[in-house]
Structure formats: C-alpha cells, structure tokens
C-alpha positions in Angstrom: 141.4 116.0 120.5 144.8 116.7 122.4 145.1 119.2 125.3 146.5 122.4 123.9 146.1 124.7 126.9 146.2 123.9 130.6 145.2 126.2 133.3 145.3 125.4 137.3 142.0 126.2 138.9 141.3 127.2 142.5 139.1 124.2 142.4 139.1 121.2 144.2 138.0 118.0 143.0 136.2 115.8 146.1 135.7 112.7 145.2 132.4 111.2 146.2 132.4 108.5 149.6 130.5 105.7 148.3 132.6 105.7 144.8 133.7 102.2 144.2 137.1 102.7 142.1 137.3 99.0 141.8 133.3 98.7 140.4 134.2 101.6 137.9 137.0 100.4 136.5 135.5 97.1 136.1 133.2 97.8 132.8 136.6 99.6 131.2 139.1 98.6 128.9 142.1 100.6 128.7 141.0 104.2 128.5 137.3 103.6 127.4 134.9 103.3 130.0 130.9 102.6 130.0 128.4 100.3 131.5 126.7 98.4 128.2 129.1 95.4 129.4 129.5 92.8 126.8 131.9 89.4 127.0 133.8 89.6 124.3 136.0 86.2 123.0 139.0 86.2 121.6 140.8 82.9 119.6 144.7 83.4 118.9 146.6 81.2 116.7 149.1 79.0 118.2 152.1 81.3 117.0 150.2 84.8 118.4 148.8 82.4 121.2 152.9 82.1 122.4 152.7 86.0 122.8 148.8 86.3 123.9 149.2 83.8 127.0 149.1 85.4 130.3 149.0 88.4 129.3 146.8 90.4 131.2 143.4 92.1 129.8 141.1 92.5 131.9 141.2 91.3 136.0 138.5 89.2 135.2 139.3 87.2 132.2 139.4 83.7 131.3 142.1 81.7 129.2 141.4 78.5 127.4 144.1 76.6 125.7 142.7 74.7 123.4 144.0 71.3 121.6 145.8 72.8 118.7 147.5 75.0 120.7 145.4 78.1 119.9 144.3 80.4 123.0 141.0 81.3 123.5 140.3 84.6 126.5 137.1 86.5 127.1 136.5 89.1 129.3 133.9 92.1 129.4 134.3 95.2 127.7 131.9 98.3 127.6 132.9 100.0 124.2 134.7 98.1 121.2 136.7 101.7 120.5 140.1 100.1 122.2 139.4 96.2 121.9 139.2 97.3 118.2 142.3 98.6 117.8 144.4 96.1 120.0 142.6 92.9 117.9 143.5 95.0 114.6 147.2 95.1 116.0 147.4 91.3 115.8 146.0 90.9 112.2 145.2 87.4 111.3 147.2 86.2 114.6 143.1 86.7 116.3 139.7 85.8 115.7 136.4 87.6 117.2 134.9 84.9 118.2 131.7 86.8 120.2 130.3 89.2 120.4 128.8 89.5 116.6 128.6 93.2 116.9 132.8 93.6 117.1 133.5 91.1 114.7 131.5 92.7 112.7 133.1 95.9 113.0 136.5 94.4 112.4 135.5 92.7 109.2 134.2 96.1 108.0 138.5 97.7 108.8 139.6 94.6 106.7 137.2 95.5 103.6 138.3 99.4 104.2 142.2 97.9 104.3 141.2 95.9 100.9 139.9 98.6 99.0 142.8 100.5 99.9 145.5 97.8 99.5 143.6 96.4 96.5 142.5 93.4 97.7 
C-alpha cells in the first residue's frame, strides 16, 4: 500500500543512543529488513556475469569468477521479498545456487510464468 494522505505531527522522533545504523542495515536488502539472516549464492552466466561484476549488493559480499567466465556472489539477506524480484529481473542470466528455500521460491514464479505463457 501507497501513502495517500500525509499529515505533519507535533511529534518528534528521538532516535535511541545505542542504535547501531550500521548493525541494522546489515541484515537488509534494499528496502526489506529482518534478522533471520541467510547467505544467499548467486551464479551468473558469463554474458549477465559482464553486467553482474562489481556491482554492488550488499557491503559484505563476496565475488567469485569462476573458470568459464560465470560469476558467482553471496551475501546475507533477511527476507527473499526483494532478492526475489532482482534474480527474477535477470531471467536465465542467474542461478540460486543456496539457499534451497529461494530457489525454491523462484522455480515456483517460473511454473506460475509457464502456465501463463503456455509452457
């Protein structure tokens, strides 16, 4: 749900003295945030890998290149909601590698995009 009606309030957000910004924003990805952190792996192709490489993720990630030129980067994520949608983005150009759980839940969007593409 979008905003539909804002109202300024009299207010005033304080924002606590031992909040860690950094430690927070650690177990997010993009605008999801949560704190059942799982590594999740990602394998490009060598043609997506081109476009994939340094690109940044996460702070904390790790790129591979592998032999045939295909890129492999984990990093932790806290909810698949985002991840999901980026990895859909690149079609067959990526691979879930790990965890089983998201690659799970992309296989299930590419029977939904069968059954409504006819495939």
């Amino acid at each position: 749900m979008r905003m539909s009606k804002v109202e300024a309030l009299e207010d005033e957000f304080v924002v606590r003295s031992n909040f860690d910004f950094r430690e927070y924003l650690n177990s997010s990805f993009g605008i999801y945030k949560g704190y059942d952190i799982r590594e999740v792996r990602l394998r490009f192709t060598p043609e997506r890998a081109l476009w994939a490489k340094g690109r940044v993720w996460h702070p904390s990630q790790q790129e591979t290149e592998l032999p045939d030129g295909s890129l492999e980067i984990s990093f932790p994520v806290a909810d698949f909601s985002e991840i999901k949608m980026e990895i859909l983005k690149h079609g067959a150009g990526v691979e879930v590698i790990e965890p089983k759980a998201l690659r799970e839940m992309v296989l299930e969007e590419a029977r939904n995009l069968c059954r409504i593409y006819g495939g």
